[in-house]
Each structure stands twice: as structure tokens, then as C-alpha cells.
N, C-alpha and C positions, 0 to 999 in steps of 0.2 A: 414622896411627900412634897405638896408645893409649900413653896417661903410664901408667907405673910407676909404683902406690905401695902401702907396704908396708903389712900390719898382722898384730898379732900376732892369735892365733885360740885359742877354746876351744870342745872339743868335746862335745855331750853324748853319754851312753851309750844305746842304745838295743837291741842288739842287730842282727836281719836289717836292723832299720829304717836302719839307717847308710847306703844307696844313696842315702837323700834327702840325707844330710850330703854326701856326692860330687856328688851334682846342685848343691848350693850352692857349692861348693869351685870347682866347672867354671865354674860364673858368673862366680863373683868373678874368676876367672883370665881371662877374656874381657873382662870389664870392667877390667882394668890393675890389677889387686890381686896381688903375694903375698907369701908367708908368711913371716915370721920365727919369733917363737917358737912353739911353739902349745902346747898340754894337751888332754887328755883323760881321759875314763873309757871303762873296757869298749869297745866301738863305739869311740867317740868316739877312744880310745888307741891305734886299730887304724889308723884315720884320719892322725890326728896325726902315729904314727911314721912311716908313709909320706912324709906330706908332709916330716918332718924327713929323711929320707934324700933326698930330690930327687925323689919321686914330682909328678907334674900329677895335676890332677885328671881327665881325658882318659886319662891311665895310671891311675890308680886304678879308673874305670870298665869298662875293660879287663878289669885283672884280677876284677873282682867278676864283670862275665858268665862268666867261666870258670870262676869257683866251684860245687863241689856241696856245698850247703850238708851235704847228709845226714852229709859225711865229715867234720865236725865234731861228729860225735854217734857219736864213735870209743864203739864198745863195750867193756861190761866183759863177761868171761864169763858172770855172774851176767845180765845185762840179758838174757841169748837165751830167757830164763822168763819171758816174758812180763812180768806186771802185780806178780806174787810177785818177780820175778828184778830188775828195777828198783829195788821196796823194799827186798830186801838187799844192792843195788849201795848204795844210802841207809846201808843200817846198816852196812854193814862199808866202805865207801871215802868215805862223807859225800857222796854225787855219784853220778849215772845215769852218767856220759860219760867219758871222761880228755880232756883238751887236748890229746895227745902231738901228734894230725894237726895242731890248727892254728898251734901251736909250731913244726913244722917248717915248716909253709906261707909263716907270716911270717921264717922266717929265711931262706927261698930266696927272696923277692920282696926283702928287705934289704939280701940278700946281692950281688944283682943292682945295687948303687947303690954296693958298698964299705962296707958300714954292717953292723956287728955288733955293738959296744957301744956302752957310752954317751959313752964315750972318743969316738967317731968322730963325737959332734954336740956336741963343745965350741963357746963362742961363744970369738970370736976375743977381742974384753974381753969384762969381765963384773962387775955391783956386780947387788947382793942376788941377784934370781931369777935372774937368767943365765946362769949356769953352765955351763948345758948347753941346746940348743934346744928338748928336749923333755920334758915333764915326766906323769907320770900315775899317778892316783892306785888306792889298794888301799885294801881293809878286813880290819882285823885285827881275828881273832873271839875272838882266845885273850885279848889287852888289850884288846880294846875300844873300838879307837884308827883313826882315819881314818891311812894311809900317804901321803906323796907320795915318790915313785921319780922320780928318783936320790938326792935327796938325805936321805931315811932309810935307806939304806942301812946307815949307820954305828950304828945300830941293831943291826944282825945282824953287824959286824964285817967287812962287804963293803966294795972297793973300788969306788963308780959307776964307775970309767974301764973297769973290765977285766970288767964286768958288760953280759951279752946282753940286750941291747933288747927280746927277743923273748920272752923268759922275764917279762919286768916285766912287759908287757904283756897276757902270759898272763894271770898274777893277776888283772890290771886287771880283764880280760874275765872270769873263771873264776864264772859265777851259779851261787848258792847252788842248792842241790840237783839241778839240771842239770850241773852241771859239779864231778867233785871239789877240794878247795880243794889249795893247792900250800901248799907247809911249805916255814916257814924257820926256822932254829935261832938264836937268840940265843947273845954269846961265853957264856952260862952253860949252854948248852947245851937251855933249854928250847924247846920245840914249839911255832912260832908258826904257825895256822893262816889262808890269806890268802884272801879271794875278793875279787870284784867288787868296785872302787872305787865302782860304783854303790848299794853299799848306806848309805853313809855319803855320799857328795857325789859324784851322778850327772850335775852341770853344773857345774864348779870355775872357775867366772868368780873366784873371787877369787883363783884363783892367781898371775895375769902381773902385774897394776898393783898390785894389794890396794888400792886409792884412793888412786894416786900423784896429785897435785894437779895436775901440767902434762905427764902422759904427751907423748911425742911423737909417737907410735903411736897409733893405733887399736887395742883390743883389744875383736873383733867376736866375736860366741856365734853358736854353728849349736845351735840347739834344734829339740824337737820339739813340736809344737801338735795336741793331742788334743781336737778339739771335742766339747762336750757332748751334742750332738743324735747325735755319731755312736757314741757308749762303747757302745752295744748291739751294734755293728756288729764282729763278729769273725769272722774266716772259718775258725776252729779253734774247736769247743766242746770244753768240759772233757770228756772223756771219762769222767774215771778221777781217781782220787784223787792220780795222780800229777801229772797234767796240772794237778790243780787246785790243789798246794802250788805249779807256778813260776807259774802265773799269782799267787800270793796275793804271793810273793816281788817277783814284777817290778812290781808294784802298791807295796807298801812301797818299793821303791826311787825315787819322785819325792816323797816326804813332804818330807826334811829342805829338800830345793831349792827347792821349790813354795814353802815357806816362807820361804826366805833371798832368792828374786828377789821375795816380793811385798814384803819391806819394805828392799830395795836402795836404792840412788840411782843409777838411771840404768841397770841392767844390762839391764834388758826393751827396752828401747829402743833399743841395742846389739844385741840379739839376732837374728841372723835365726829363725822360726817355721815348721819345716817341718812339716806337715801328714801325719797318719800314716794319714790314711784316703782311699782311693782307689776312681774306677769302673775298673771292667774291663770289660767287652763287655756294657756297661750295669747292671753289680749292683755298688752298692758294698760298701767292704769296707774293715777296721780293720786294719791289720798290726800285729801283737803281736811282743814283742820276741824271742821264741819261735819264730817261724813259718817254722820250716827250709824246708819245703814249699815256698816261695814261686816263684811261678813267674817266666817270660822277662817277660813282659804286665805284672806285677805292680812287677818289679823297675824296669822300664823307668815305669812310672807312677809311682813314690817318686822315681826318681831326677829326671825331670820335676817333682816337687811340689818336689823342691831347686832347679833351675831358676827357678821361677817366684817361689818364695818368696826369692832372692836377688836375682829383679829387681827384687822390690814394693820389697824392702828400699831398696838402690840408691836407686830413684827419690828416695826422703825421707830420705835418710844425710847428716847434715851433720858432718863430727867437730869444726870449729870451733864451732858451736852446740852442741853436745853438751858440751864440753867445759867453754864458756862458762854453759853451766846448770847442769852435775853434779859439775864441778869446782872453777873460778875462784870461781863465786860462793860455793860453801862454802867457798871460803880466807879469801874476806872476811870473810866472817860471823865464821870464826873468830880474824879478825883484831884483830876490833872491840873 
């Protein structure tokens, strides 16, 4: 019999790349782990809600091989012009795609657990973050301003309890120029435009503890680990001018984090590091956050790199030594 025990979880955003965060998730769940609260971005927020509804990560897998990915590259009339019809999907909708399809997608897999707002993942107590069990973040282009969902809501004059899961989420996920941004009006009535929480903080490890000093919980990161030797390795070239603004985009989006985990206290460490580059019938290959195309072969090799990457982790996870380095001892210090 395995022991149960809990920890809270943050996810990062990566796009198709998220099978390897489910390969991770399915680990840790065979290893006697699960989830309380969790966050995310984009992917990562896609991830998260699930798990907040009572998804396994066994169900979450599930439903990804049933996924075509292409029908989340819902068109606009403009996009059936080709290369021309794309860039004034760009100029006149801000976005190649609408979200409509995977908006409804994730509200029939939600809906499937009793879970439609955010009302239906209150925590039972709750002091500071707790609120609600799940949290994820947006970027607002109109202010400027990183979002965390549910509780900016009050921002826009929304109620979190009676607000769809599935529509935050949307945002979460919504990449700039790929995907049009979703508007929300403030009570003065102006036009707040939202995408991708990935562009402003695409791994929100500070969201659950913020450096509480004696957490009781673990709060573990599922990242992604993009090796050096392999950045050449892409199984999509830019084609076209369009191909080559989201690639420029989904590159901008690990700046701000790259920088906040190298001069963290302990979050790398914490992290499980999923591997985003894989062999398939002997040729390797980089999966971009992009890569709708992705095959059965493919998807099944990211979700294995999560596997693998949560048992490395396992082996060497200690959360009382962890704690006693990156926590306790920085109380002292500060106590002195």
C-alpha cells in the first residue's frame, strides 16, 4: 500500500508541450502524491484546472490522446487566404485562431466532475492564497499588468464564485498572435485586452507559499528543460513570416522566469525539469510550444520524458531537508 501525501503544485505553460506535465502528474500519483492546491499558466492552467476538478493524471492522459489538436486552430474566415488571410486575421482580430473550440472543450471535460465556476473549488478554510484551489494567471496588454484569476477578478467588477473556470483559463492559454486576446471591460467600461499568462510569468512558483517559512506542504514545479545542444532541433521550420512572429513570441515568454528561478531560494530544486526534446524512430526532435502537428509517437515520448523526469526527481526529494535549507535557515538568519 502506498502513504498518501499531499503537496501543493505549480504548473508551467508550454503549450502541445503539456503531455510531459501529465507524464509528471501520473508519477507523482503512483508514487503516493496528490494535489491540493495547484496554479498554472496557459498549458500549465489547462493542467491545473483539471486536477482542481478531480481529474488523475491517468484521466488527464486519456483525454489528451483524444485530442486533435488542429481543432484548436478554429478558424477565422480571413485565415482560408492563405499567408495574406492570416495577417489580416492579425490586423483586424489581433490573432490567427479564436479559442471558441477549446473553450467549449474544457467546459465538457469540467463539466464531467460538477465543476463549472470557481465557486465549485472553494477550499473548505482558507487564510491568504486559499481561497479557492485553483489559481492562474493572465497578461493584460491594455495596463500592463500580470493577472492572477480568481482573485482579480474584482478588477473587472466580476464575481470569482459565479465566474467559468473555463473562460479564465482560456485567457491563461490565449498566445499572442496565435490566438485572439479575450476582452474584458472594467466597471468604467474600458477595453481590457488579455492573453497568455505566459507572457508575463509563464512558471508562477511564487504564487502558493510566496516564502512562507514553515509551509506544511510541499509546493513542487512541473517545468520544462530545454537543453542547449538540442535549441537547433525543431521539427517545424519557420516557414513564413507568420510562423516566425509565434515562434519570436513563445521565445519571449521564458525571459521574465528564467530570471526569477536563477536568483530564487530553492524553487529549481523543487522543480521537477521535463525535457522538451525527444527521439522518435531514431531522429530527434525539439517540440515547440506551437506544434499542433504532433504526432501519437511523439506525444507518447513527452509524456514518458514526464515520467522519467518525476522519478529522477523522487529519488533525491527530500521536503524536510529542503525546508531546513531554504527556509528554517533563512528565519534564523533573519532572526539574529
Amino acid at each position: 500500500m502506498v502513504l498518501k501525501k499531499r503537496c501543493d503544485a505549480v504548473f508551467e505553460g508550454g503549450g502541445v508541450r503539456g503531455i510531459g506535465l501529465v507524464g509528471a502528474v501520473y508519477q507523482m500519483e503512483r508514487s503516493g502524491y496528490t494535489f491540493g492546491n495547484v496554479a498554472g499558466s496557459s498549458a500549465g492552467a489547462i493542467i491545473a484546472s483539471l486536477l482542481a476538478a478531480g481529474y488523475t493524471g491517468e484521466e488527464i492522459y486519456e483525454e489528451m490522446k483524444r485530442v486533435n489538436y488542429f481543432k484548436f486552430k478554429e478558424k477565422h474566415l480571413l485565415d482560408y487566404f492563405g499567408i495574406v488571410g492570416k495577417l489580416l486575421s492579425i490586423l483586424f482580430h489581433f490573432g490567427i485562431y479564436s479559442a471558441d473550440y477549446f473553450e467549449q472543450w474544457l467546459t465538457e471535460l469540467l463539466s464531467r466532475k460538477g465543476v463549472y465556476t470557481f465557486g465549485d473549488l472553494k477550499c473548505g478554510s482558507h487564510t491568504g492564497h486559499c481561497k479557492y484551489k485553483l489559481q492562474v494567471t493572465a497578461s493584460d496588454i491594455t495596463d500592463e499588468e500580470l493577472l492572477v484569476f480568481p482573485r482579480d477578478f474584482h478588477k473587472f467588477g466580476i464575481m470569482a464564485d459565479m465566474y467559468p473556470i473555463a473562460k479564465a483559463v482560456r485567457m491563461s492559454m490565449s498566445i499572442p498572435v496565435f490566438y485572439e486576446p479575450f476582452i474584458l471591460r472594467d466597471q468604467s467600461g474600458k477595453k481590457h485586452y488579455i492573453v497568455d499568462g505566459g507572457m508575463l510569468s509563464n512558471y508562477p512558483m511564487w504564487l502558493l507559499d510566496e516564502g512562507t517559512t514553515e509551509p506544511q506542504y510541499p509546493t513542487i514545479g512541473f517545468k520544462f528543460c530545454e537543453q542547449k545542444e538540442c535549441s537547433t532541433l525543431c521539427k517545424c521550420n519557420r516557414r513564413n513570416i507568420v510562423e516566425y512572429m509565434g515562434q519570436l513570441v513563445s521565445t519571449m515568454m521564458d525571459v521574465y522566469d528564467k530570471g526569477y528561478i536563477a536568483h530564487s531560494q530553492g524553487d529549481l530544486q523543487r522543480s521537477i525539469q521535463i525535457p522538451v526534446h525527444i527521439t522518435v524512430n531514431g531522429t530527434d526532435q525539439k517540440i515547440r510550444t506551437t506544434d499542433f502537428a504532433i504526432t501519437s509517437e511523439e506525444s507518447q515520448a513527452l509524456f514518458q520524458n514526464g515520467v522519467n523526469a518525476a522519478t529522477e526527481f523522487l529519488q533525491r526529494w527530500d521536503f524536510h531537508e529542503w525546508k531546513q535549507k531554504y527556509r528554517l535557515s533563512e528565519k534564523n538568519k533573519t532572526d539574529r
